[in-house]
N, CA, C and O of each residue as an XYZ file, in Angstrom:
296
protein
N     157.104     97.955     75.352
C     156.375     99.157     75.735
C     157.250     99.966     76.676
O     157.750     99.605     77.741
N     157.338    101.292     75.976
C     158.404    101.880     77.625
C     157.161    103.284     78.019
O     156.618    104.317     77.629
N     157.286    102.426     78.937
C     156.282    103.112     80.126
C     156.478    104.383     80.649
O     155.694    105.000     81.370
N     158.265    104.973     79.990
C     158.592    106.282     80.838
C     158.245    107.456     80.314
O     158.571    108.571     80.720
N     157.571    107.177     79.396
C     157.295    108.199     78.745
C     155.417    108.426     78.348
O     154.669    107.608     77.814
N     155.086    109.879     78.865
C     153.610    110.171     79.139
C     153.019    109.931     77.410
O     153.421    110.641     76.489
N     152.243    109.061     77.269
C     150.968    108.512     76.596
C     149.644    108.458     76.513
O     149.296    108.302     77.683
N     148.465    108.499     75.691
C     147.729    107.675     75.182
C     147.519    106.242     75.999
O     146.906    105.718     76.929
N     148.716    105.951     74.702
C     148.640    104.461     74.700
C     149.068    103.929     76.307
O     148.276    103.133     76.813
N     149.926    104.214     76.887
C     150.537    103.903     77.967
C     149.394    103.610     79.077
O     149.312    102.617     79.801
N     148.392    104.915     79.013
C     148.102    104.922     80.200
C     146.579    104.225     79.794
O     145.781    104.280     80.730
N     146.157    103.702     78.780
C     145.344    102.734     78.537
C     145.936    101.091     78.918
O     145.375    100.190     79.540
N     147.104    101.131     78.356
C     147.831     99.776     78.712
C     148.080     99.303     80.145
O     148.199     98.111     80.430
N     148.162    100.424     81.143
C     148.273    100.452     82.504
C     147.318    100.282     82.839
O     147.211     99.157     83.327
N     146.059    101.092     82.860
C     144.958    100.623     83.448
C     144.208     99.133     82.988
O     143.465     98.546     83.774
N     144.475     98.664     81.755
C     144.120     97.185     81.047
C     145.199     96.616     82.504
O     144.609     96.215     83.507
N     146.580     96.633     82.488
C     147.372     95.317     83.053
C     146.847     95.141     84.644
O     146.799     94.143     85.363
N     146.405     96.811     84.923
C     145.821     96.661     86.372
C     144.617     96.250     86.784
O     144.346     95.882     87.927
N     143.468     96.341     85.341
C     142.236     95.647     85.827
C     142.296     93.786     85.775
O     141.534     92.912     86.187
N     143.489     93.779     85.114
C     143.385     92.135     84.535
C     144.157     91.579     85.864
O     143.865     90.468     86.307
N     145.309     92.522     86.579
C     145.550     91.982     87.781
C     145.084     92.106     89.270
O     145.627     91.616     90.260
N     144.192     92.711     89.218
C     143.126     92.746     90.186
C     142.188     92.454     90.128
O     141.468     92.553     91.122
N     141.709     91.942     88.934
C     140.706     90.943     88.682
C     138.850     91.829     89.045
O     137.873     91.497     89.717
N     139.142     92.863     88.282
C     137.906     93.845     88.490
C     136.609     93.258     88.008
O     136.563     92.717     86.903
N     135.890     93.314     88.538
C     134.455     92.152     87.992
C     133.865     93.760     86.741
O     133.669     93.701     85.527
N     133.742     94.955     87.638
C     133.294     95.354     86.762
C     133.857     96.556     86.259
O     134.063     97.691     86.690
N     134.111     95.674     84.774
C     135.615     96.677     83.436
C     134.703     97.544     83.415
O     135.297     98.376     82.729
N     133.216     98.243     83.738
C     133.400     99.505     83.180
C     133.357    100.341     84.129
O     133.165    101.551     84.007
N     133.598     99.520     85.496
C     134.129    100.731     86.365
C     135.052    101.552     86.269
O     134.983    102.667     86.788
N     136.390    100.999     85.369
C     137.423    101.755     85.163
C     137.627    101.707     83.512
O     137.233    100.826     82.748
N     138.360    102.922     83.192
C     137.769    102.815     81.701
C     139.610    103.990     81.753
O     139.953    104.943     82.453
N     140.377    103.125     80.499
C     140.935    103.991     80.388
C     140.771    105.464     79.848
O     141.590    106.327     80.163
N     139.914    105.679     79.195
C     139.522    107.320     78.722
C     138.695    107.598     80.541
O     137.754    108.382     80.667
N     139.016    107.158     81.211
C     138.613    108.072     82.491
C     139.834    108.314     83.197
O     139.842    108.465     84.418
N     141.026    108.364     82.379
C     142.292    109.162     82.975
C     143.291    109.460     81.395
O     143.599    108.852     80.370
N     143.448    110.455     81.874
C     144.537    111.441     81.419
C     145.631    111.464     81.511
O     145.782    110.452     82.196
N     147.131    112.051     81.267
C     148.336    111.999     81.107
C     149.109    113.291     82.174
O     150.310    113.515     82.328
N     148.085    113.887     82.707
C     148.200    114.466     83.864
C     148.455    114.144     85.225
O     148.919    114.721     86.209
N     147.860    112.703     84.864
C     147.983    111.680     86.297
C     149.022    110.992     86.469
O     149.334    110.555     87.576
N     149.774    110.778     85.298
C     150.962    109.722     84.499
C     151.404    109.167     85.746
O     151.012    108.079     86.168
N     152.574    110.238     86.590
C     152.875    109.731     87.239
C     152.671    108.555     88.477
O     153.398    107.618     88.809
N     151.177    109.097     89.074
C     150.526    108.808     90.257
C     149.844    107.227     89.338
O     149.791    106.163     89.955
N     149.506    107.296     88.255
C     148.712    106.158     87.742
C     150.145    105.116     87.831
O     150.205    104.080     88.494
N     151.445    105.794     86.831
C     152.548    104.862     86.943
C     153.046    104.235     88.689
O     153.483    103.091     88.817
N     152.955    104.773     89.374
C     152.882    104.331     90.993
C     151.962    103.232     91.378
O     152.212    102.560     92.378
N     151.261    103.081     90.891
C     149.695    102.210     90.941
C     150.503    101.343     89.934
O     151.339    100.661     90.526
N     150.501    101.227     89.030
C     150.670    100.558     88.497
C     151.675     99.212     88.562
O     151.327     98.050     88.351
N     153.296     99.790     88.987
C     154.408     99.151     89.390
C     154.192     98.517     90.556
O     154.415     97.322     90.752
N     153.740     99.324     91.375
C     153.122     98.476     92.905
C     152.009     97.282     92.520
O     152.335     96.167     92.928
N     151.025     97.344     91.954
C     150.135     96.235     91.383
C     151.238     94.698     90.760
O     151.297     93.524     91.125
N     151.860     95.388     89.843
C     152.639     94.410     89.056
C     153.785     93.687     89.706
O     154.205     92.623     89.250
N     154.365     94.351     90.932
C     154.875     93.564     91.697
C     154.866     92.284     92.630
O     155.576     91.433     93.167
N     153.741     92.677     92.473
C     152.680     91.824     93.691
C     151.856     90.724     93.190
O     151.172     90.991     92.202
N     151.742     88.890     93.936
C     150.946     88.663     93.204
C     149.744     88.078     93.595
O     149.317     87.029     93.112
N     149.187     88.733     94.462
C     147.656     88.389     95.163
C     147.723     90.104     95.891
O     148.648     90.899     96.057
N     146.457     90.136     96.148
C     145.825     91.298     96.943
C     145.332     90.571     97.636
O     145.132     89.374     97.430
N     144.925     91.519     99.043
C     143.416     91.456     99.945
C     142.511     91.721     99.329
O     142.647     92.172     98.191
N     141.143     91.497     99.965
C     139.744     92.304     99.114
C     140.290     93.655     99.655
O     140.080     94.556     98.844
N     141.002     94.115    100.913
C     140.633     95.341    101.441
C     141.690     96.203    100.470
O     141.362     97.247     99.908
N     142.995     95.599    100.371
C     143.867     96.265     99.371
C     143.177     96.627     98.097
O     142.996     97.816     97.837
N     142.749     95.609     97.219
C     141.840     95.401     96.193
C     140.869     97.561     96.142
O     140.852     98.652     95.571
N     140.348     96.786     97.161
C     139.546     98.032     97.141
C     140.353     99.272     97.671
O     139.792    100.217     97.117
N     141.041     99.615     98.197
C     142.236    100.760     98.573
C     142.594    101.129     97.105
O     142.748    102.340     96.944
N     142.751    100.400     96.063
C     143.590    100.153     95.161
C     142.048    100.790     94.119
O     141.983    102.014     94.010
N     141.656    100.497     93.880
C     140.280    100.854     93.127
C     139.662    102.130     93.641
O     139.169    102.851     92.773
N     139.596    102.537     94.869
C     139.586    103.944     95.252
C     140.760    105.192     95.070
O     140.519    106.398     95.006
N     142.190    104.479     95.003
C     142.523    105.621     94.545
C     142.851    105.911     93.054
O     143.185    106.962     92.506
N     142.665    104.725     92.590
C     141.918    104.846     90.597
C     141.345    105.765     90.944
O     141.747    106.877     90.602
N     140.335    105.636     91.652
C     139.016    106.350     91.824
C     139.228    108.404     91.708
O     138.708    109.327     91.082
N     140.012    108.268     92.459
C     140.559    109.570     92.865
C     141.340    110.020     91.871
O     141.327    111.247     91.966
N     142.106    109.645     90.843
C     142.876    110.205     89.883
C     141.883    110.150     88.896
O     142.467    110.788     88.020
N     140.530    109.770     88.287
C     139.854    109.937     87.400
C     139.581    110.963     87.009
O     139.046    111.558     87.945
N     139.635    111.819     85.815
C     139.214    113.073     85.181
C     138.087    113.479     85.789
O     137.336    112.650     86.303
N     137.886    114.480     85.806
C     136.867    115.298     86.595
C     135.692    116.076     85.685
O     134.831    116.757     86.241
């Protein structure tokens, strides 16, 4: 998958690798059709930072789910 390039598919695959590594109880809080390719970048930032890492806080956790929160289509 090359990630450098703005997608569809990409930015469904990003938000899947980030709910599965943060361990979101609830998948339909985040839904990839609740972001766009407008966000690419800022979602790809979230994303690489998540995948680096391999535990969160709850408080990160949730830092991390709020600013999902904030890049969601409007």
């Amino acid at each position: 998958m090359n990630l450098s390039e703005k997608s569809v598919e990409n930015v469904e695959y990003m938000i899947e690798k980030i709910k599965e590594k943060l361990k979101v109880l609830n998948l339909g809080a985040i839904k990839p059709s609740h972001f766009d390719e407008n966000m690419y970048e800022e979602l790809k930032e979230i994303y690489d930072l998540v995948m680096k890492r391999d535990s969160f806080s709850p408080s990160e956790t949730q830092a991390l789910a709020e600013e999902l929160g904030n890049l969601r289509k409007q």
